[in-house]
N, C-alpha and C positions, 0 to 999 in steps of 0.2 A: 353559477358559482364554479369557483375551479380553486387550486392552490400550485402554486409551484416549490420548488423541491429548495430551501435553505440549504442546506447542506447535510453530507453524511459523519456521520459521526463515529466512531471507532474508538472502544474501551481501550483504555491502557496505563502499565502500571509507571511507565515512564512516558509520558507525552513529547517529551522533547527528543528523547532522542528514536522513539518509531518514526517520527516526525521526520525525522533527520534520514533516517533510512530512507520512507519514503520522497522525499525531496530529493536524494540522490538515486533514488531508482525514476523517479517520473519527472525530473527536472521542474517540477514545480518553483513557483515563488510564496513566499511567506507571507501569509494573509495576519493581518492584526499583529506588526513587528513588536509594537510596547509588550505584548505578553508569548510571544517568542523564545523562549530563554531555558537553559536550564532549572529544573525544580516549578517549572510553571505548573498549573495544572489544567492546562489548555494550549493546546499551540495548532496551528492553522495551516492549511495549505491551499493554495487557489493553482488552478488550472491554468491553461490557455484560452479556453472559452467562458471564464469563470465558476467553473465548479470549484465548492468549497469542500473538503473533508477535515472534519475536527477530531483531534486525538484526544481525550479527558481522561483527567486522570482518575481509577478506582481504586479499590485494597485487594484484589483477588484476583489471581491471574486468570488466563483463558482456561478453559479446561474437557473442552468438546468442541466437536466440527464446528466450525461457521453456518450458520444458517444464510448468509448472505455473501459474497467475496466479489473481488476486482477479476477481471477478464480484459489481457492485455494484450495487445499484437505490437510485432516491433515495426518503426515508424520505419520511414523512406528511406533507405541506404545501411539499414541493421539488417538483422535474421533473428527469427525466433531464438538459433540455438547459441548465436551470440549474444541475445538478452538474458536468456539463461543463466549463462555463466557470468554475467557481469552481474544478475541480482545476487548469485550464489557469492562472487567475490566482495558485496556489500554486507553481504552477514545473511541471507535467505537461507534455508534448507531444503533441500528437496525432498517430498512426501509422496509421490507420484509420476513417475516419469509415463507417460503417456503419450511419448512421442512416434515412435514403430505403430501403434496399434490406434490410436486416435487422433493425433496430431496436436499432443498440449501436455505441459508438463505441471502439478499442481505444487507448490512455493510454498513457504511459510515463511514471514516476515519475523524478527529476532525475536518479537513476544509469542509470536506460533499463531497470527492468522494468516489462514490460506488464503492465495492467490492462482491463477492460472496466466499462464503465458501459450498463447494461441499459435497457430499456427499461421503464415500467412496473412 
């Protein structure tokens, strides 16, 4: 017996538009377009190789570390320090610059889960 992995899921007090963040930071496409929308309380994103992440909506915002997060490297013809600032120019904050001394900087997407952008 085995199981494969549905999809990841990701608390949020606005699902449309972390959604939206994330689809413009990872160029994704909109998985399940009928519940896509403002005020949904679900909206989807699919990958290039089909990974799913679902945004759901709850009543409480985040309010401690991530116990789990995203680990990004910039694709073929970017640079880490230019993803960087194009997640920041999206609405990200930076939490962690870890660039000089490890090589990654830790992100927070506009509801504050953390992210890392890799080096290389």
């Amino acid at each position: 017996m085995s199981l494969r992995l549905s999809h990841t899921t990701w608390d949020a007090l606005d699902p449309h538009a972390i959604a939206e963040f994330w689809r413009a930071l990872l160029g994704w496409e909109v998985d399940e377009p009928h519940l896509y929308r403002p005020g949904s309380d679900e909206c989807s994103l699919v990958g290039p190789d089909g990974q799913v992440v679902l945004f759901f909506r709850v009543p409480d915002a985040k309010r401690v570390k991530n116990r789990a997060h995203m680990d990004l490297r910039a694709a073929a013809g970017s640079t880490r320090d230019a993803e960087i600032e194009r997640a920041l120019a999206l609405g990200a904050a930076m939490v962690d610059d870890r660039r000089v001394d490890l090589g990654w900087a830790v992100l927070a997407d506009p509801e504050g889960n953390e992210f890392c952008i890799l080096d290389g």
